[in-house]
The first five atom37 places (N, CA, C, CB, O) and aatype in JSON, in Angstrom:
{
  "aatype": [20, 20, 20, 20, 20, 20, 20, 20, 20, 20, 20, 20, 20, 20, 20, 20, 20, 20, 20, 20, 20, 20, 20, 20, 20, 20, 20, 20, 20, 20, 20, 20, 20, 20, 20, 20, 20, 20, 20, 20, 20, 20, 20, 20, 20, 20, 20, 20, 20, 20, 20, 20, 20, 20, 20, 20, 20, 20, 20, 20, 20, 20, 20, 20, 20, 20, 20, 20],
  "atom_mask": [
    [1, 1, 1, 1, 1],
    [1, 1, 1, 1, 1],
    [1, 1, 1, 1, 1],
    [1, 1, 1, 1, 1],
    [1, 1, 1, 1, 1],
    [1, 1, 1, 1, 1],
    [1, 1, 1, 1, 1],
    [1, 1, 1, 1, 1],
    [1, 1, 1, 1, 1],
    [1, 1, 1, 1, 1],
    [1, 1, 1, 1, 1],
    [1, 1, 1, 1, 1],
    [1, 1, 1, 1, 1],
    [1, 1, 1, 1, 1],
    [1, 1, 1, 1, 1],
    [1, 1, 1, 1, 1],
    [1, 1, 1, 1, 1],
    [1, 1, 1, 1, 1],
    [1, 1, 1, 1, 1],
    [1, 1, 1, 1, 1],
    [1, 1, 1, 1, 1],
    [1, 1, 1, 1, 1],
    [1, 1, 1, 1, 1],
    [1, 1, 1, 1, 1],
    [1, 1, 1, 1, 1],
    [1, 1, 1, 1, 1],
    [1, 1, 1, 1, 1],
    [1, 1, 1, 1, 1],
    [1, 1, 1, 1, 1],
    [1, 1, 1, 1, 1],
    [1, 1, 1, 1, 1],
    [1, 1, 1, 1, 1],
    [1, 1, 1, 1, 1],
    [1, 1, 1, 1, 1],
    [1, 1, 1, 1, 1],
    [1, 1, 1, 1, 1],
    [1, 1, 1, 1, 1],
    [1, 1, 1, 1, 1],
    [1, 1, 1, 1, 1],
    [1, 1, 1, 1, 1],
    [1, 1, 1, 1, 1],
    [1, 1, 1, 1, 1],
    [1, 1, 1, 1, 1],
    [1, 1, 1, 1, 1],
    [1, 1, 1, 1, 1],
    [1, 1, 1, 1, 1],
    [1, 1, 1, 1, 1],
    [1, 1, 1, 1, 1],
    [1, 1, 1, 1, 1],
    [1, 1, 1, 1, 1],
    [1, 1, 1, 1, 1],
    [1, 1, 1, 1, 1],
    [1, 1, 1, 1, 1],
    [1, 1, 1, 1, 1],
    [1, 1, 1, 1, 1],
    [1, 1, 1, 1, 1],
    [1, 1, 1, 1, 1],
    [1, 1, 1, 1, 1],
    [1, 1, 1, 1, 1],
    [1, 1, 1, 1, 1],
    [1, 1, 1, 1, 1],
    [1, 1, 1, 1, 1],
    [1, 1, 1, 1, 1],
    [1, 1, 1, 1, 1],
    [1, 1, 1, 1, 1],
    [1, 1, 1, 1, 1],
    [1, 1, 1, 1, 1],
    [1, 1, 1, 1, 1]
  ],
  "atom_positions": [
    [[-48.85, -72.19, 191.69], [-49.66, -70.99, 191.6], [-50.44, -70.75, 192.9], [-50.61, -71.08, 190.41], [-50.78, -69.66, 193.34]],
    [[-50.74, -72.27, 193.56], [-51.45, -71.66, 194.97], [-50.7, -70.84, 196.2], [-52.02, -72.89, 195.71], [-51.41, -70.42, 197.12]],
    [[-49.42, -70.64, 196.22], [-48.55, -70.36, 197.0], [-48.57, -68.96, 196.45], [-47.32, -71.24, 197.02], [-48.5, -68.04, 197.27]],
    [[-48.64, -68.7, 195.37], [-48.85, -67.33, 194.46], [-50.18, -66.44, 195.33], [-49.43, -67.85, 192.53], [-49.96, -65.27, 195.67]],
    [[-51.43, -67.04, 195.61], [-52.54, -66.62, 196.18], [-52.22, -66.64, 196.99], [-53.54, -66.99, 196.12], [-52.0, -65.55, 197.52]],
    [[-51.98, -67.75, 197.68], [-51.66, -67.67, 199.23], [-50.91, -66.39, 200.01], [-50.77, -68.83, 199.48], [-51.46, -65.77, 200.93]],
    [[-49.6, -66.1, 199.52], [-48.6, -65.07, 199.55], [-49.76, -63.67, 199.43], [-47.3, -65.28, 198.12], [-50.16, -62.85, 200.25]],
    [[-50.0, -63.89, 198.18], [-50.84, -62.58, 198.41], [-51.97, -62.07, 198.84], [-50.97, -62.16, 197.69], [-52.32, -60.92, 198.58]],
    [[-52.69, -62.93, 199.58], [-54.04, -62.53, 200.55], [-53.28, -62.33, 201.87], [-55.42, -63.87, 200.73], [-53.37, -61.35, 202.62]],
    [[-52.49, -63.47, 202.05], [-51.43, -62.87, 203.58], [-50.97, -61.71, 203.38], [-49.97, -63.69, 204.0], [-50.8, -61.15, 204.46]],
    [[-50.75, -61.21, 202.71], [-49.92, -59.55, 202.54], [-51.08, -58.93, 202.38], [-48.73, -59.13, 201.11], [-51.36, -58.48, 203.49]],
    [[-52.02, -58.61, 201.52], [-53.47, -58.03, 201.76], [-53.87, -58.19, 203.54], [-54.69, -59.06, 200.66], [-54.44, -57.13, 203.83]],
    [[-53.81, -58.89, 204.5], [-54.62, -59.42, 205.09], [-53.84, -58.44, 206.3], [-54.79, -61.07, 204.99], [-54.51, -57.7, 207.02]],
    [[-52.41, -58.54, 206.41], [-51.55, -57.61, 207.12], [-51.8, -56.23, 206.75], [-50.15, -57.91, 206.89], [-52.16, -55.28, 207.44]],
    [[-51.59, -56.32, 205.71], [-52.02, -54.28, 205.49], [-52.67, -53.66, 205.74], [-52.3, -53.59, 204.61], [-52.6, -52.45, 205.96]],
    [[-54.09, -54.87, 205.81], [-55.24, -54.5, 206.65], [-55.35, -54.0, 207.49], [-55.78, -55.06, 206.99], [-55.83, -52.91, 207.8]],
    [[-54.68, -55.18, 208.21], [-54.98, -54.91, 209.31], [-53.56, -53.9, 210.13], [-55.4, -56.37, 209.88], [-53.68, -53.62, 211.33]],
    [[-52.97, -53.68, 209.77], [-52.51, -52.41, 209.91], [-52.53, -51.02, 209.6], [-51.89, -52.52, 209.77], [-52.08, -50.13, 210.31]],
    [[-53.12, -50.88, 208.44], [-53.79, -50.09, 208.39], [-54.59, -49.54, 209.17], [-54.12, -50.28, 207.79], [-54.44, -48.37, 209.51]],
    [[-55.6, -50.32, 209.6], [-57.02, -50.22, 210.58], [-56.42, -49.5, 212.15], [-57.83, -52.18, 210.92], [-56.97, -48.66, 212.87]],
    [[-55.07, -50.2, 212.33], [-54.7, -49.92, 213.68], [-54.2, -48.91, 213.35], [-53.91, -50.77, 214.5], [-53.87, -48.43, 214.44]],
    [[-53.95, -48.33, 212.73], [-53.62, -46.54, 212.28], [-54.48, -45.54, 212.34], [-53.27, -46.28, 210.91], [-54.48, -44.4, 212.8]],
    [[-55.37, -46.35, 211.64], [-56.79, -45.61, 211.35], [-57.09, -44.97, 213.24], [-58.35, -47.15, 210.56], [-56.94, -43.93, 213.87]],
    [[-57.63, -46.53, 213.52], [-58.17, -46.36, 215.13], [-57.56, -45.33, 215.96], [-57.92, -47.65, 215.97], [-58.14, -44.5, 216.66]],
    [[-55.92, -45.54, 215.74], [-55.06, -44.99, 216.48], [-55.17, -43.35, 216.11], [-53.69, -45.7, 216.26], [-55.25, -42.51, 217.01]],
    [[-55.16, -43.01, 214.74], [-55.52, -41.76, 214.11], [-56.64, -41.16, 215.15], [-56.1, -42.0, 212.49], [-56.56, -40.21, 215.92]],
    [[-57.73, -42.07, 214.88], [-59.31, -41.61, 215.52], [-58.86, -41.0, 217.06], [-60.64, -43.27, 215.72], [-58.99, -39.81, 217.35]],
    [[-58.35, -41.94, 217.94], [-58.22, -41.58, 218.83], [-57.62, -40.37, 219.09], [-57.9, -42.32, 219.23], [-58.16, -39.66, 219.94]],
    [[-56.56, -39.96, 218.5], [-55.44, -38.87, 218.75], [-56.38, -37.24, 218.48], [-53.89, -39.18, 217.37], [-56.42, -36.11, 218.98]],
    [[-57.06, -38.08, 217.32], [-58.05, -36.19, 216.6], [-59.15, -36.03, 217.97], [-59.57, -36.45, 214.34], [-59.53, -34.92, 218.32]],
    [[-59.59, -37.32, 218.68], [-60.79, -36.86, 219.63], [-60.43, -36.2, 220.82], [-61.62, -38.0, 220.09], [-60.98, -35.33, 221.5]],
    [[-58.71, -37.19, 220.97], [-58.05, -36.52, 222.55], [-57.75, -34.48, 221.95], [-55.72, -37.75, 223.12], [-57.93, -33.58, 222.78]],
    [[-57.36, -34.19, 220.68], [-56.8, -33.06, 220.6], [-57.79, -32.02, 220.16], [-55.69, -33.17, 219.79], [-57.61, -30.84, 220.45]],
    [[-59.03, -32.48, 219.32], [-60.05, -31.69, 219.4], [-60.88, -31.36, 220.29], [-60.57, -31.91, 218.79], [-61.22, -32.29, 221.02]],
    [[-61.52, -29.95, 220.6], [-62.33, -29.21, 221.76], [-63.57, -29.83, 221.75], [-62.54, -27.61, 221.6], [-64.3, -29.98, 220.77]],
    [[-63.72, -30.14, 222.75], [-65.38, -30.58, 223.11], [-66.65, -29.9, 223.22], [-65.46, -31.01, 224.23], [-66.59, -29.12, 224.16]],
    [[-67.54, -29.88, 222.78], [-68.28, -29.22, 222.43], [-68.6, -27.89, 223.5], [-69.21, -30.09, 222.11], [-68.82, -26.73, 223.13]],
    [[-68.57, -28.24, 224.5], [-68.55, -27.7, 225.75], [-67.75, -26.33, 225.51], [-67.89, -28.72, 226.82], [-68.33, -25.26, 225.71]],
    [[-66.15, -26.39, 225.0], [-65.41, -25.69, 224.74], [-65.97, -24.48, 223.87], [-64.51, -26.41, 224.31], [-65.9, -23.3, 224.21]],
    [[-66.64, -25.06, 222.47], [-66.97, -24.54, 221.31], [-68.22, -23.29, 222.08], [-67.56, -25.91, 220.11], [-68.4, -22.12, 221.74]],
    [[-68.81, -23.98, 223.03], [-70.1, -23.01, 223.33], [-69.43, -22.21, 223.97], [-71.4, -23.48, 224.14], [-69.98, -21.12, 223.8]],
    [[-68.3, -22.07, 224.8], [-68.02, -20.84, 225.66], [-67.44, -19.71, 225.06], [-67.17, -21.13, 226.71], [-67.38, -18.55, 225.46]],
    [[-66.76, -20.56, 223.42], [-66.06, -19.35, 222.83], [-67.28, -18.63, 221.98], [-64.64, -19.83, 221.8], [-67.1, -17.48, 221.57]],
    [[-68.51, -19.31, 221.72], [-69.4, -18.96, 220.7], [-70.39, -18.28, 222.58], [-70.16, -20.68, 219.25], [-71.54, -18.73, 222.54]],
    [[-70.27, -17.86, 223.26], [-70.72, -17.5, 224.61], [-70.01, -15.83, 224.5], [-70.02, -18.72, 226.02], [-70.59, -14.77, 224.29]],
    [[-68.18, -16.17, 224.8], [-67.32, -14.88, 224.61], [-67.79, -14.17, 223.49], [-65.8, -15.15, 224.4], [-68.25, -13.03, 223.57]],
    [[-67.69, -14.86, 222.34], [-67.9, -13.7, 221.15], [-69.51, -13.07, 221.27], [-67.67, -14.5, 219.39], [-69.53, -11.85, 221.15]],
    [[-70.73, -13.64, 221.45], [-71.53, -13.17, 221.72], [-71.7, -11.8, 222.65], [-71.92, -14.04, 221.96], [-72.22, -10.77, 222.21]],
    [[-71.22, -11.95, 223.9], [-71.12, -11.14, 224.9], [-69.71, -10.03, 224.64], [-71.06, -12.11, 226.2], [-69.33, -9.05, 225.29]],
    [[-69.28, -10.54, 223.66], [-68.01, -9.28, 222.98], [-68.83, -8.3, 222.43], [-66.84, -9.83, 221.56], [-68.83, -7.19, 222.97]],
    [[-69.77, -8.59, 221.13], [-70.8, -8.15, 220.27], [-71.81, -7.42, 221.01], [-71.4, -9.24, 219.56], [-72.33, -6.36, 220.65]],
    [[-71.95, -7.81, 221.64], [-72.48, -6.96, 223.2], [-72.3, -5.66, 223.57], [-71.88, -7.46, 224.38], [-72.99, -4.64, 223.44]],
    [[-71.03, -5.93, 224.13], [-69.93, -4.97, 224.56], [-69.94, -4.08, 223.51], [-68.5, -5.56, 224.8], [-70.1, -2.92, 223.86]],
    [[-69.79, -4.31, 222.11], [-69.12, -3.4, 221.11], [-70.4, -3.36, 220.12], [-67.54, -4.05, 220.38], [-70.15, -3.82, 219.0]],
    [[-71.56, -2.95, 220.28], [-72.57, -2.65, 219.43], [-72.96, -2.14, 218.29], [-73.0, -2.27, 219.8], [-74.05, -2.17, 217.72]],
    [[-71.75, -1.57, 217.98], [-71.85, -0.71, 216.4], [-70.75, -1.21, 215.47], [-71.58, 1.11, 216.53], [-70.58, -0.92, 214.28]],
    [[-69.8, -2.31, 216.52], [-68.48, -2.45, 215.64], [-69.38, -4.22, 214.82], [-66.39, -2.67, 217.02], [-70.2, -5.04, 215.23]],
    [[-68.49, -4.0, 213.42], [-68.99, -5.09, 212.65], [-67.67, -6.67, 213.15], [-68.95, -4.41, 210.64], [-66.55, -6.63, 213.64]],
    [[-68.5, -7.79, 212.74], [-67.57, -9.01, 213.14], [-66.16, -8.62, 212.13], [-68.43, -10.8, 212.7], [-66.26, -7.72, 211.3]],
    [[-65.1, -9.25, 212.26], [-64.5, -9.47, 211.2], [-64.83, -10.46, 210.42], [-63.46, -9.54, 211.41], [-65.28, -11.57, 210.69]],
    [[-64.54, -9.9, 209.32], [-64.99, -12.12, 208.37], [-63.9, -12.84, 208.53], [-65.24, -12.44, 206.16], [-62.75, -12.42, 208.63]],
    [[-64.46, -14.45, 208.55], [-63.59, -15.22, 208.8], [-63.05, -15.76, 207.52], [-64.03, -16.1, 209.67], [-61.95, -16.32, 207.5]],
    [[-63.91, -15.57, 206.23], [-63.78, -16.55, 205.19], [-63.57, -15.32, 204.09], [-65.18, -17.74, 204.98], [-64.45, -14.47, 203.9]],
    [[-62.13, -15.33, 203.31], [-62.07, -14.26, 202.36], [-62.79, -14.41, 200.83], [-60.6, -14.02, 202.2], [-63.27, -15.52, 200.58]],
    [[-62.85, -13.74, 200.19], [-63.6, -14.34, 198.77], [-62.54, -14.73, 197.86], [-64.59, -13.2, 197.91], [-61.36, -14.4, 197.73]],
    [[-63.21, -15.41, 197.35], [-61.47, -15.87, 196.16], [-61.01, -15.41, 195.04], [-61.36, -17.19, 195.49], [-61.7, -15.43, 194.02]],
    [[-59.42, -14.79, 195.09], [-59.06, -13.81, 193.69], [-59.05, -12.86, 194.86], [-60.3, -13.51, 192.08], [-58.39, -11.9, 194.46]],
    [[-59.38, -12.66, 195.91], [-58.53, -11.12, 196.67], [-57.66, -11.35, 197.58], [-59.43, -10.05, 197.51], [-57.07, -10.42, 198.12]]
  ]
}
């Protein structure tokens, strides 16, 4: 029966830790492909200075209501 435990904390212990290196590897990939904040202010900069430009026109919405 100890070979029973044994077997199966080694297989727990791998999944782990492969898992984790997915995870990490995940983390990394979303930080290289997501915009940096830097980015976020120039487009929230453009739309400002659009709104500007166009003084009477309304934003579009971004978020529809639900059921239309």
């Amino acid at each position: 029966m100890d070979a029973v435990h044994e077997s199966f904390a080694h297989g727990v212990a791998r999944t782990s830790l492969v898992g984790g290196i997915i995870m990490g590897a995940g983390a990394v990939i979303v930080l290289a492909v997501l915009p940096g904040r830097k980015a976020a202010g120039k487009d929230r900069q453009e739309n400002a200075e659009e709104a500007d430009a166009f003084p009477g026109r309304r934003p579009a919405p971004t978020v529809r209501p639900a059921g239309r």
